[in-house]
N, C-alpha and C positions, 0 to 999 in steps of 0.2 A: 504494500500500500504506500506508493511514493504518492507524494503533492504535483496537487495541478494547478494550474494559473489560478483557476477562476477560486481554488479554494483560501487561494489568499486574501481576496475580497474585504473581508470583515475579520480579524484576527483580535481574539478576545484573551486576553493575560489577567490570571485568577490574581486577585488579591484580599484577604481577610480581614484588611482593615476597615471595610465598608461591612462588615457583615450586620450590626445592630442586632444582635439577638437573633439574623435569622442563619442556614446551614449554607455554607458554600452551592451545595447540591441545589438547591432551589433558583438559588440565583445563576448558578450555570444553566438552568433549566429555562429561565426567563430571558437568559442573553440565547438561549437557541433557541426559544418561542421568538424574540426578536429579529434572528435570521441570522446570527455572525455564522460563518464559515469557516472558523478554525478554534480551539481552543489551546493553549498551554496554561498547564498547570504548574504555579510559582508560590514554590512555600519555602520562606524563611526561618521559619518559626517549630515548626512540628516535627516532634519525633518521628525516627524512618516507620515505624511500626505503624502510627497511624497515619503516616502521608502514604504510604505501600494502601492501608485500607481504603483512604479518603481517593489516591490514584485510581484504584478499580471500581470504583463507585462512578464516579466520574465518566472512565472510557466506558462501561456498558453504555452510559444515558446517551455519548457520543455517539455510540452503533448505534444505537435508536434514530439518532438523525441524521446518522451518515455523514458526520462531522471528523474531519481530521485532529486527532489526540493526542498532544505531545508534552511532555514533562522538561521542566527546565531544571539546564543544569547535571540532574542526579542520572546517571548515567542506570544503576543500580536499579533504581526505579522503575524507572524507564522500562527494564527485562522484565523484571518482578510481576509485575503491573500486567504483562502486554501493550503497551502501549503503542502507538503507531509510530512513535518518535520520540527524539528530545531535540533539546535545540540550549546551545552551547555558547560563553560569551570567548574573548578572546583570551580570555584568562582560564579558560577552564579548560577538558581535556580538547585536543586537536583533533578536527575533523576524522582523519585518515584512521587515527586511533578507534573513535566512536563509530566506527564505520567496520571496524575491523570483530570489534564487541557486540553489535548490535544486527550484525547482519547485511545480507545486500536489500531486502526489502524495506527493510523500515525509515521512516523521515528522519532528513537530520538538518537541523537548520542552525546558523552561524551567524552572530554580530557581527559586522564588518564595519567600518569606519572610515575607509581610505578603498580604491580602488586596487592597492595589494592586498590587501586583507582579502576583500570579495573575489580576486583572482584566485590566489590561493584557495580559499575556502573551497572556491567550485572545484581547483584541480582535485582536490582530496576528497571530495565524494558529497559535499552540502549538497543538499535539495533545492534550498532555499535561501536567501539572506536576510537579517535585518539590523536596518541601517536607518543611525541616529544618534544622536535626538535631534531630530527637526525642526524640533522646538523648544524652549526652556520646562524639563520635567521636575516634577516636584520629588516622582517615585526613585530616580535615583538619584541623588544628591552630589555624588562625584560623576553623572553624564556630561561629558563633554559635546556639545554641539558641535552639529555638521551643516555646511552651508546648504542651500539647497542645488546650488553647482554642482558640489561634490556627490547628492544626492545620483542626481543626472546620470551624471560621469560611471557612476558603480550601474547604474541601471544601463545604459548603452556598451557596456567593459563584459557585463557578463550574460549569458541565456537563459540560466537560473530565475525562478521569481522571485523578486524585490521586496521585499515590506517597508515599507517608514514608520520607523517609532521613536515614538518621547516626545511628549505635549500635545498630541494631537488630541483633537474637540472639534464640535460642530460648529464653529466658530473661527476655526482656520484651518479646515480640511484643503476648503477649495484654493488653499492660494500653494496646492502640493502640486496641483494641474500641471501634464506636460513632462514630470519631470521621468517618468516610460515605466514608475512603480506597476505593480499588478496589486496591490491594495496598503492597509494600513493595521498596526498594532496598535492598541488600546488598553487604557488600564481602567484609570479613573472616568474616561470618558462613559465608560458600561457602567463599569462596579459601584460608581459612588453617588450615581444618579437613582432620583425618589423611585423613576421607573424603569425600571431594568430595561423590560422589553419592548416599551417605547421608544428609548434612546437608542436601542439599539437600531430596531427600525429604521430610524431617522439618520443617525449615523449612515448606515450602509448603503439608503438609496443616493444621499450627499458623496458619498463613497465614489459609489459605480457612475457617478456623473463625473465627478475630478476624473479618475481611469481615462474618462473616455474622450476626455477634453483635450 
């Protein structure tokens, strides 16, 4: 189960800090009532024992929507899990590696930040890229911004599909227009909004108009 263009469209990145009393599982449930097209699951915080449980929870309700499932980071995980993937920053284990452990079918997706970065990436087996911050993000505090030249440049550099992520909102989606991404990653733009599956909605159709611009 490698990725396809169209499933990078709407790329939903789990995060706990919005949860307000309610289960992650729900609200993954509402970002794929609202139509996002990919999910990674990103835990900072939770023991492997119950990220391994809260992992396989998660990829069933995925197969249910026929959503692409990939765990960030934990490689470990990732197996455990079944998962359809992970996806890897540039500090963490190297493509060729994750690729070597995880098999020929499964997604592996890579931060990139420069146009050697995403070259490489691709040579050693990434599926996919993502590349950013696009914008000034809150979620990770040491993200260094990428212009959106540089954006460009990684999306015409490689054949691979593109993500943009870091700050992205419904509110500066469309000024990504042009730049040859096949969609974008989101954090807070889902997770921390009153309605899950409205924003996402709205998000995705703003989405697939930028793509096509």
């Amino acid at each position: 189960m490698r990725c396809k263009k169209e499933d990078m469209l709407l790329y939903a990145v789990t995060d706990r800090s919005w949860l307000n009393g309610e289960t992650l599982y729900s609200q993954v449930k509402k970002a794929l009532d609202g139509g996002v097209t990919f999910i990674q699951l990103r835990e900072k915080e939770l023991d492997e024992e119950h990220f391994l449980e809260e992992a396989k929870e998660i990829k069933a309700l995925c197969r249910e929507y026929g959503v692409p499932f990939v765990i960030n980071d934990n490689v470990d995980i990732a197996i455990a899990a079944d998962a359809d993937g992970v996806h890897v920053g540039q500090s963490d284990m190297e493509a060729g590696d994750v690729r070597k452990r995880l098999g020929p079918d499964k997604i592996i997706g890579v931060t990139a930040k420069t146009v050697e970065q995403a070259l490489l990436a691709e040579q050693r087996g990434a599926d996919y890229l993502g590349v950013g911050a696009v914008f000034h993000t809150s979620s990770k505090a040491d993200a260094k911004g990428i212009s959106h030249e540089t954006l460009k440049e990684i999306c015409e550099a490689v054949s691979i599909p593109v993500v943009a992520i870091g700050g992205i909102s419904k509110e500066n989606v469309s000024q990504l227009a042009g730049n040859g991404m096949s969609g974008i990653a989101v954090i807070s733009a889902i997770f921390a909004q009153p309605d899950i599956e409205a924003a996402a909605s709205e998000l995705k159709e703003l989405t697939a108009k930028m793509v096509k611009a």
